[in-house]
N, CA and C atoms as an extended XYZ file, in Angstrom:
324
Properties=species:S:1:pos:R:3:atomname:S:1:resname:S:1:resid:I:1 pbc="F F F"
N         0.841       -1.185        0.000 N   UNK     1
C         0.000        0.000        0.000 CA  UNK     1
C         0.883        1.245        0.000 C   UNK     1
N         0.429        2.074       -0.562 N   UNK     2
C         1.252        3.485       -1.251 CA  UNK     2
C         1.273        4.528        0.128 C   UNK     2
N         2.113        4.952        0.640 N   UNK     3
C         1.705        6.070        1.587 CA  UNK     3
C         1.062        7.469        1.092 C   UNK     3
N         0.528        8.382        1.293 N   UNK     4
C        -0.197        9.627        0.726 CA  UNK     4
C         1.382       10.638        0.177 C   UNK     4
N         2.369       10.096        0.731 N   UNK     5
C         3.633       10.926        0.613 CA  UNK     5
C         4.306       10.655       -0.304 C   UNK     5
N         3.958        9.468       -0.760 N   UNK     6
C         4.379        8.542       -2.066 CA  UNK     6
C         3.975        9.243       -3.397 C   UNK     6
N         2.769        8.792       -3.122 N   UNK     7
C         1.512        9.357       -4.248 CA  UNK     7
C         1.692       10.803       -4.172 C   UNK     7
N         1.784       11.336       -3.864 N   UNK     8
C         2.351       12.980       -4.260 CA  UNK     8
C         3.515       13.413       -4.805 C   UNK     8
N         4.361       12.625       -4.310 N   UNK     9
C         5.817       12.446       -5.075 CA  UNK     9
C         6.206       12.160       -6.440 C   UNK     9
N         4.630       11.091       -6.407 N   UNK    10
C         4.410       10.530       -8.380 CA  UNK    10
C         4.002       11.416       -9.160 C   UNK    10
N         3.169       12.577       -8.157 N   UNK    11
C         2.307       13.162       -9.305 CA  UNK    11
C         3.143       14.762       -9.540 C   UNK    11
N         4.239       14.673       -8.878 N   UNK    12
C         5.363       15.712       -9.003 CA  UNK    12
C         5.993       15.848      -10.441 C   UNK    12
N         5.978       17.282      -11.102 N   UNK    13
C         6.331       17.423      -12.542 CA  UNK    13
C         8.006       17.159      -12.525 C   UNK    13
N         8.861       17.973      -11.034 N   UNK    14
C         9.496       18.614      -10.954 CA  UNK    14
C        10.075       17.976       -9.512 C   UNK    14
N        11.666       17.553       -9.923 N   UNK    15
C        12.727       17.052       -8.562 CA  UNK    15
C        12.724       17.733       -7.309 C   UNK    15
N        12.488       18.059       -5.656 N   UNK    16
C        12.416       18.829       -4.870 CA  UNK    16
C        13.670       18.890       -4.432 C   UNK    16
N        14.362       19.734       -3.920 N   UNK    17
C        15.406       20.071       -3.101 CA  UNK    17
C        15.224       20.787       -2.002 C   UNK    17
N        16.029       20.368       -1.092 N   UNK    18
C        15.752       21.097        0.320 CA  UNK    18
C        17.129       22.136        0.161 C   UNK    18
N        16.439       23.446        0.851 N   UNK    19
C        17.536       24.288        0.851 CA  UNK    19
C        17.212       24.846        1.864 C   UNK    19
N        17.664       26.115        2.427 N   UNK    20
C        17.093       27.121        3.732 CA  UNK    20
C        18.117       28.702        3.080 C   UNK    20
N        16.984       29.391        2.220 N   UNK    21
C        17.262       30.961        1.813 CA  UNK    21
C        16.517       31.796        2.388 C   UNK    21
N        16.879       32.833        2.600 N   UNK    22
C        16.462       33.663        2.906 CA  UNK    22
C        15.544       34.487        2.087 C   UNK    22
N        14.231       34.743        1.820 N   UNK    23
C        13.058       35.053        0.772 CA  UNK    23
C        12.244       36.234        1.199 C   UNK    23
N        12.128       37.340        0.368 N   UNK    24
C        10.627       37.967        0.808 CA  UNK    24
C         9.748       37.564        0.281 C   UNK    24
N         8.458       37.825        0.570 N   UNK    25
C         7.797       37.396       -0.008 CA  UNK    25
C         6.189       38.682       -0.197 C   UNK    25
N         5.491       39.308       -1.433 N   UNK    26
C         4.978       40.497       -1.116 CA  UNK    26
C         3.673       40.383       -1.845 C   UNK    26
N         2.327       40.809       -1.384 N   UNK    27
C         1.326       40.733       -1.777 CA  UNK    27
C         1.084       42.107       -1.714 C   UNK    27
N         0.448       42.648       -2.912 N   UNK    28
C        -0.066       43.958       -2.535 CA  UNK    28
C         1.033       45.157       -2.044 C   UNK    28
N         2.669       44.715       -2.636 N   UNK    29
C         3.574       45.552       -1.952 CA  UNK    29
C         3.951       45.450       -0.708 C   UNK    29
N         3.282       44.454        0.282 N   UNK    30
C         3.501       44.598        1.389 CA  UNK    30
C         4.809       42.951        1.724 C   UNK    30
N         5.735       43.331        1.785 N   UNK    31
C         6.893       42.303        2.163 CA  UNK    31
C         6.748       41.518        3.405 C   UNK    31
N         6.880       40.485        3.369 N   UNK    32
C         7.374       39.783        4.614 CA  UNK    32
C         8.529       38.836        4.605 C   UNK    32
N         9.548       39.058        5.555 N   UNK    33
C        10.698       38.075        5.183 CA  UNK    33
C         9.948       36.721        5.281 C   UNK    33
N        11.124       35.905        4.617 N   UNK    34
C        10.813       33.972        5.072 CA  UNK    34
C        11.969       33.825        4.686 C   UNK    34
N        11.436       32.282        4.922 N   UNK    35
C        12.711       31.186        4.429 CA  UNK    35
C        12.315       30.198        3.185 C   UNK    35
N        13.019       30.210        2.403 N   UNK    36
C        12.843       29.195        1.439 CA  UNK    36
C        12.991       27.488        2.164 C   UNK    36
N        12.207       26.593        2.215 N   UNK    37
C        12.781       25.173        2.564 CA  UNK    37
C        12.682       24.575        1.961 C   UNK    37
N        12.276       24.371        0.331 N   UNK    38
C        12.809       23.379       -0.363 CA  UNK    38
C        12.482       23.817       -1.881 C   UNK    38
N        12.673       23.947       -2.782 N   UNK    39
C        12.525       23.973       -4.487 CA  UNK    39
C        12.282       23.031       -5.109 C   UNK    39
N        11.983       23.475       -6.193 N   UNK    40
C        12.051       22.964       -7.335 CA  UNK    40
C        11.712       23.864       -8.846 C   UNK    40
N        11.462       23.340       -9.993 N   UNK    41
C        11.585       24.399      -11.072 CA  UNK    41
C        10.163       24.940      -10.872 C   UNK    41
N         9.239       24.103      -10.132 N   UNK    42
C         7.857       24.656      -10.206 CA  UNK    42
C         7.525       25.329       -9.805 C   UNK    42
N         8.342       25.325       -8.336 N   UNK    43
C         7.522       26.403       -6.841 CA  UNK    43
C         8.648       26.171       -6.158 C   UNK    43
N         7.963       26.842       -4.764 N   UNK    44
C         8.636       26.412       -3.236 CA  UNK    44
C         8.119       26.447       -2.148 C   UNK    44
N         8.861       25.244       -1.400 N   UNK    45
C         7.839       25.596       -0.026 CA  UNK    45
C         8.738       26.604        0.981 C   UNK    45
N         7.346       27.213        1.203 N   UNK    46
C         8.322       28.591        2.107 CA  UNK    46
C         7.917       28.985        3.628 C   UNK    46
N         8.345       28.836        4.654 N   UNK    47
C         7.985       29.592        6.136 CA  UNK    47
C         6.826       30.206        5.802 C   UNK    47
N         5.606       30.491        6.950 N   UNK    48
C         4.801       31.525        6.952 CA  UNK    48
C         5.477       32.204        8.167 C   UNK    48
N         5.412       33.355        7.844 N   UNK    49
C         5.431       34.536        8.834 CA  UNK    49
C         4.320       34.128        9.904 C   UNK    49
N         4.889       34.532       11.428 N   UNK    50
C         3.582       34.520       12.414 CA  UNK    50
C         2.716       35.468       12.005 C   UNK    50
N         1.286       35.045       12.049 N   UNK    51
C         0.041       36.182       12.352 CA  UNK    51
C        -0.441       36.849       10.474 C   UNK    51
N         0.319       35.828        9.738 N   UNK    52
C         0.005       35.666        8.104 CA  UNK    52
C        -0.161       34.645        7.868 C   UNK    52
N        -1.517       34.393        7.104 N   UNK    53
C        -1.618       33.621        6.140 CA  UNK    53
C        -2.211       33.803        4.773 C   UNK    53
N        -1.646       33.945        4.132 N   UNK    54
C        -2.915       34.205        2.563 CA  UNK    54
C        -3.410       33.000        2.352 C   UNK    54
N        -4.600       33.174        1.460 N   UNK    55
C        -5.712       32.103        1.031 CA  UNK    55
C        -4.825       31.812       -0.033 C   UNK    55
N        -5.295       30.073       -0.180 N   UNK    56
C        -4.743       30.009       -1.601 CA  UNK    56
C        -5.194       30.338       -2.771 C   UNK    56
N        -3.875       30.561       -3.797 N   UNK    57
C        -4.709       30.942       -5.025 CA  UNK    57
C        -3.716       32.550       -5.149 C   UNK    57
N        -3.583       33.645       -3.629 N   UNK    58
C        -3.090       34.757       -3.628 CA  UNK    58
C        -1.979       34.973       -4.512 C   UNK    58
N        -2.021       35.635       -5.501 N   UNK    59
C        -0.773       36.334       -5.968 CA  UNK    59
C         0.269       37.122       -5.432 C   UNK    59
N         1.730       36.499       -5.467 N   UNK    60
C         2.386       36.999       -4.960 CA  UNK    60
C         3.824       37.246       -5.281 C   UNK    60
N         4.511       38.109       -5.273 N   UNK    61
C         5.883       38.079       -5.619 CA  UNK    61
C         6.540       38.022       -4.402 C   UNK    61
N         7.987       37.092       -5.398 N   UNK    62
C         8.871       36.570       -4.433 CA  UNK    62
C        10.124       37.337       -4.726 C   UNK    62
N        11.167       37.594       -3.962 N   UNK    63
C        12.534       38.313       -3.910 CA  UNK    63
C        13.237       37.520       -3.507 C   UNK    63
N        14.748       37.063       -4.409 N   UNK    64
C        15.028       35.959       -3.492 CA  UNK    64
C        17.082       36.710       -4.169 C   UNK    64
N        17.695       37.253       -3.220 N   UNK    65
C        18.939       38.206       -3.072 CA  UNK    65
C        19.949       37.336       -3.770 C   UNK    65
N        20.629       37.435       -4.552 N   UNK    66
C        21.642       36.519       -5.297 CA  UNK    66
C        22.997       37.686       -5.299 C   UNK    66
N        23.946       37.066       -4.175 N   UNK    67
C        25.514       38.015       -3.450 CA  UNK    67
C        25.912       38.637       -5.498 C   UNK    67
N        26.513       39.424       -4.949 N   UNK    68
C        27.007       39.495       -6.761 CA  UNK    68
C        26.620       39.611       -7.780 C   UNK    68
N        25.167       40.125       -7.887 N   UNK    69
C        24.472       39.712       -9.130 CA  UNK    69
C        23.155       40.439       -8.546 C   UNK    69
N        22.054       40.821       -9.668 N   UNK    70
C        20.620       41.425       -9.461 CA  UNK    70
C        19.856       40.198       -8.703 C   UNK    70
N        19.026       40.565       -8.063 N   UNK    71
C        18.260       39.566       -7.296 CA  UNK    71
C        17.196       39.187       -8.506 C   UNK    71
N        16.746       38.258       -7.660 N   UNK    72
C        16.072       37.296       -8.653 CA  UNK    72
C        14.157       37.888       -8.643 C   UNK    72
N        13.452       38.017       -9.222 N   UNK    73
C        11.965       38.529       -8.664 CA  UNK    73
C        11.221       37.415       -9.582 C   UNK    73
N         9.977       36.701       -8.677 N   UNK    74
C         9.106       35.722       -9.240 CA  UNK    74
C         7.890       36.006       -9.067 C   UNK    74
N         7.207       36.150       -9.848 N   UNK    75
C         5.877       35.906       -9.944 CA  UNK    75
C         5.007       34.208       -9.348 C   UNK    75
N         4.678       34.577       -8.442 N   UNK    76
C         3.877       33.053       -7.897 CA  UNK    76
C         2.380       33.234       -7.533 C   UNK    76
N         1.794       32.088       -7.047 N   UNK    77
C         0.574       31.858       -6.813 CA  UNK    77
C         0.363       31.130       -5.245 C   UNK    77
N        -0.175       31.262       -4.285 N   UNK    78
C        -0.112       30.008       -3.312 CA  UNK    78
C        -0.789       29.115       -3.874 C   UNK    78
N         0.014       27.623       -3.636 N   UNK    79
C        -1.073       26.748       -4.284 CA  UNK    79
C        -1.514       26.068       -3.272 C   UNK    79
N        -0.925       25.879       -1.742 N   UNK    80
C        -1.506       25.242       -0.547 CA  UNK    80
C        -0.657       25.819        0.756 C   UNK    80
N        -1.644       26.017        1.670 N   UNK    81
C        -1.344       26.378        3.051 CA  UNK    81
C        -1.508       25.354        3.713 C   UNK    81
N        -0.385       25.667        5.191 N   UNK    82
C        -0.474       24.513        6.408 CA  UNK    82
C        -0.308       25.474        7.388 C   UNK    82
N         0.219       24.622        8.374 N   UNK    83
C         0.121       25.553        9.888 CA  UNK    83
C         1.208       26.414        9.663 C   UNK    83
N         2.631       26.672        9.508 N   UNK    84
C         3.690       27.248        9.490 CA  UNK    84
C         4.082       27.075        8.242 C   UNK    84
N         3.938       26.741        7.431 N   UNK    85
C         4.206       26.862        5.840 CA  UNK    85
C         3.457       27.246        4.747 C   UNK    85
N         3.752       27.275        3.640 N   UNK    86
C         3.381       27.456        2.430 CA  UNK    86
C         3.553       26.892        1.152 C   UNK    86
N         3.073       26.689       -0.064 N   UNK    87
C         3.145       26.004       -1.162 CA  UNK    87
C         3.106       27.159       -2.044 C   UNK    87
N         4.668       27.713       -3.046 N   UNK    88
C         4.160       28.318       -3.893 CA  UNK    88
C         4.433       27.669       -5.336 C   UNK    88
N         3.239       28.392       -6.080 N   UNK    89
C         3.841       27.925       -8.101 CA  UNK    89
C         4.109       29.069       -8.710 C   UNK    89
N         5.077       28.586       -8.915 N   UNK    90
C         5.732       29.704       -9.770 CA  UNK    90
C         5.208       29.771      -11.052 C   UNK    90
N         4.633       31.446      -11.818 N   UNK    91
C         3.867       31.730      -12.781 CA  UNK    91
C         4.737       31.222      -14.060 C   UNK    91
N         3.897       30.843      -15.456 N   UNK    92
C         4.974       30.554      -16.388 CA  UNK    92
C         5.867       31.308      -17.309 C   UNK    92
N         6.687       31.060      -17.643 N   UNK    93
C         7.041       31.940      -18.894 CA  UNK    93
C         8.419       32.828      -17.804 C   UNK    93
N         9.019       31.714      -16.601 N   UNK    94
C         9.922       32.619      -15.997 CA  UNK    94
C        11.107       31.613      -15.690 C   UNK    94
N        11.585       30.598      -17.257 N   UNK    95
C        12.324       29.960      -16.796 CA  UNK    95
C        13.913       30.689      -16.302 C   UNK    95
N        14.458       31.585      -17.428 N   UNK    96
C        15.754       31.987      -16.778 CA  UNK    96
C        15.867       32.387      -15.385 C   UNK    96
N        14.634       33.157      -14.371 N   UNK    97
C        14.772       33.618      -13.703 CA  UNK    97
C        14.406       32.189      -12.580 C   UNK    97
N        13.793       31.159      -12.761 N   UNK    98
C        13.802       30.062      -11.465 CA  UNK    98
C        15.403       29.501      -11.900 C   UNK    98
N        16.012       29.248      -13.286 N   UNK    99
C        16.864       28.847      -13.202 CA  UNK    99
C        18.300       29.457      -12.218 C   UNK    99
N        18.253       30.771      -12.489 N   UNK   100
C        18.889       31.287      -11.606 CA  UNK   100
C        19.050       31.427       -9.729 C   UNK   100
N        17.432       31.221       -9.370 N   UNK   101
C        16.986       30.976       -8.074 CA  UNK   101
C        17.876       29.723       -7.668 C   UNK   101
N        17.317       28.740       -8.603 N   UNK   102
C        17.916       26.877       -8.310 CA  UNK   102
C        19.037       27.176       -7.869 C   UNK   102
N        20.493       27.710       -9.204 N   UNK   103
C        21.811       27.786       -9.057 CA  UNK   103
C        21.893       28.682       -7.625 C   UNK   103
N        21.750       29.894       -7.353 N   UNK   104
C        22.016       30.144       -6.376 CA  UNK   104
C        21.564       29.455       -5.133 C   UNK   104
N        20.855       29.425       -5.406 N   UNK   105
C        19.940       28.517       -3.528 CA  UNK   105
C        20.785       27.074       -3.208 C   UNK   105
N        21.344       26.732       -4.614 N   UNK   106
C        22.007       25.127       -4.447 CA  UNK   106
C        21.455       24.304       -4.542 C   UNK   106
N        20.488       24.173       -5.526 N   UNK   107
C        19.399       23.531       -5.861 CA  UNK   107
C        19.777       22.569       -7.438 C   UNK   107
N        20.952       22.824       -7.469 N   UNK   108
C        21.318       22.040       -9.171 CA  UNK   108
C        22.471       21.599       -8.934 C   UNK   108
Protein backbone atom coordinates (compact mmCIF):
# COMPACT_ATOMS: atom_id res chain seq x y z
CA UNK A 1 0.00 0.00 0.00
CA UNK A 2 1.25 3.49 -1.25
CA UNK A 3 1.70 6.07 1.59
CA UNK A 4 -0.20 9.63 0.73
CA UNK A 5 3.63 10.93 0.61
CA UNK A 6 4.38 8.54 -2.07
CA UNK A 7 1.51 9.36 -4.25
CA UNK A 8 2.35 12.98 -4.26
CA UNK A 9 5.82 12.45 -5.07
CA UNK A 10 4.41 10.53 -8.38
CA UNK A 11 2.31 13.16 -9.31
CA UNK A 12 5.36 15.71 -9.00
CA UNK A 13 6.33 17.42 -12.54
CA UNK A 14 9.50 18.61 -10.95
CA UNK A 15 12.73 17.05 -8.56
CA UNK A 16 12.42 18.83 -4.87
CA UNK A 17 15.41 20.07 -3.10
CA UNK A 18 15.75 21.10 0.32
CA UNK A 19 17.54 24.29 0.85
CA UNK A 20 17.09 27.12 3.73
CA UNK A 21 17.26 30.96 1.81
CA UNK A 22 16.46 33.66 2.91
CA UNK A 23 13.06 35.05 0.77
CA UNK A 24 10.63 37.97 0.81
CA UNK A 25 7.80 37.40 -0.01
CA UNK A 26 4.98 40.50 -1.12
CA UNK A 27 1.33 40.73 -1.78
CA UNK A 28 -0.07 43.96 -2.53
CA UNK A 29 3.57 45.55 -1.95
CA UNK A 30 3.50 44.60 1.39
CA UNK A 31 6.89 42.30 2.16
CA UNK A 32 7.37 39.78 4.61
CA UNK A 33 10.70 38.08 5.18
CA UNK A 34 10.81 33.97 5.07
CA UNK A 35 12.71 31.19 4.43
CA UNK A 36 12.84 29.20 1.44
CA UNK A 37 12.78 25.17 2.56
CA UNK A 38 12.81 23.38 -0.36
CA UNK A 39 12.52 23.97 -4.49
CA UNK A 40 12.05 22.96 -7.34
CA UNK A 41 11.58 24.40 -11.07
CA UNK A 42 7.86 24.66 -10.21
CA UNK A 43 7.52 26.40 -6.84
CA UNK A 44 8.64 26.41 -3.24
CA UNK A 45 7.84 25.60 -0.03
CA UNK A 46 8.32 28.59 2.11
CA UNK A 47 7.98 29.59 6.14
CA UNK A 48 4.80 31.53 6.95
CA UNK A 49 5.43 34.54 8.83
CA UNK A 50 3.58 34.52 12.41
CA UNK A 51 0.04 36.18 12.35
CA UNK A 52 0.01 35.67 8.10
CA UNK A 53 -1.62 33.62 6.14
CA UNK A 54 -2.92 34.20 2.56
CA UNK A 55 -5.71 32.10 1.03
CA UNK A 56 -4.74 30.01 -1.60
CA UNK A 57 -4.71 30.94 -5.03
CA UNK A 58 -3.09 34.76 -3.63
CA UNK A 59 -0.77 36.33 -5.97
CA UNK A 60 2.39 37.00 -4.96
CA UNK A 61 5.88 38.08 -5.62
CA UNK A 62 8.87 36.57 -4.43
CA UNK A 63 12.53 38.31 -3.91
CA UNK A 64 15.03 35.96 -3.49
CA UNK A 65 18.94 38.21 -3.07
CA UNK A 66 21.64 36.52 -5.30
CA UNK A 67 25.51 38.02 -3.45
CA UNK A 68 27.01 39.50 -6.76
CA UNK A 69 24.47 39.71 -9.13
CA UNK A 70 20.62 41.43 -9.46
CA UNK A 71 18.26 39.57 -7.30
CA UNK A 72 16.07 37.30 -8.65
CA UNK A 73 11.96 38.53 -8.66
CA UNK A 74 9.11 35.72 -9.24
CA UNK A 75 5.88 35.91 -9.94
CA UNK A 76 3.88 33.05 -7.90
CA UNK A 77 0.57 31.86 -6.81
CA UNK A 78 -0.11 30.01 -3.31
CA UNK A 79 -1.07 26.75 -4.28
CA UNK A 80 -1.51 25.24 -0.55
CA UNK A 81 -1.34 26.38 3.05
CA UNK A 82 -0.47 24.51 6.41
CA UNK A 83 0.12 25.55 9.89
CA UNK A 84 3.69 27.25 9.49
CA UNK A 85 4.21 26.86 5.84
CA UNK A 86 3.38 27.46 2.43
CA UNK A 87 3.15 26.00 -1.16
CA UNK A 88 4.16 28.32 -3.89
CA UNK A 89 3.84 27.92 -8.10
CA UNK A 90 5.73 29.70 -9.77
CA UNK A 91 3.87 31.73 -12.78
CA UNK A 92 4.97 30.55 -16.39
CA UNK A 93 7.04 31.94 -18.89
CA UNK A 94 9.92 32.62 -16.00
CA UNK A 95 12.32 29.96 -16.80
CA UNK A 96 15.75 31.99 -16.78
CA UNK A 97 14.77 33.62 -13.70
CA UNK A 98 13.80 30.06 -11.47
CA UNK A 99 16.86 28.85 -13.20
CA UNK A 100 18.89 31.29 -11.61
CA UNK A 101 16.99 30.98 -8.07
CA UNK A 102 17.92 26.88 -8.31
CA UNK A 103 21.81 27.79 -9.06
CA UNK A 104 22.02 30.14 -6.38
CA UNK A 105 19.94 28.52 -3.53
CA UNK A 106 22.01 25.13 -4.45
CA UNK A 107 19.40 23.53 -5.86
CA UNK A 108 21.32 22.04 -9.17
Amino acid sequence: METSAAVAADKRKHARFNVLCAVLVAPNGHSHEGYILDLSEGGARVDLVPGWTPADGTQLRMFFDVPDSDSVTLQTHVAWVAVDHMGLRFDPEQDAEIGRLMEAAGAV
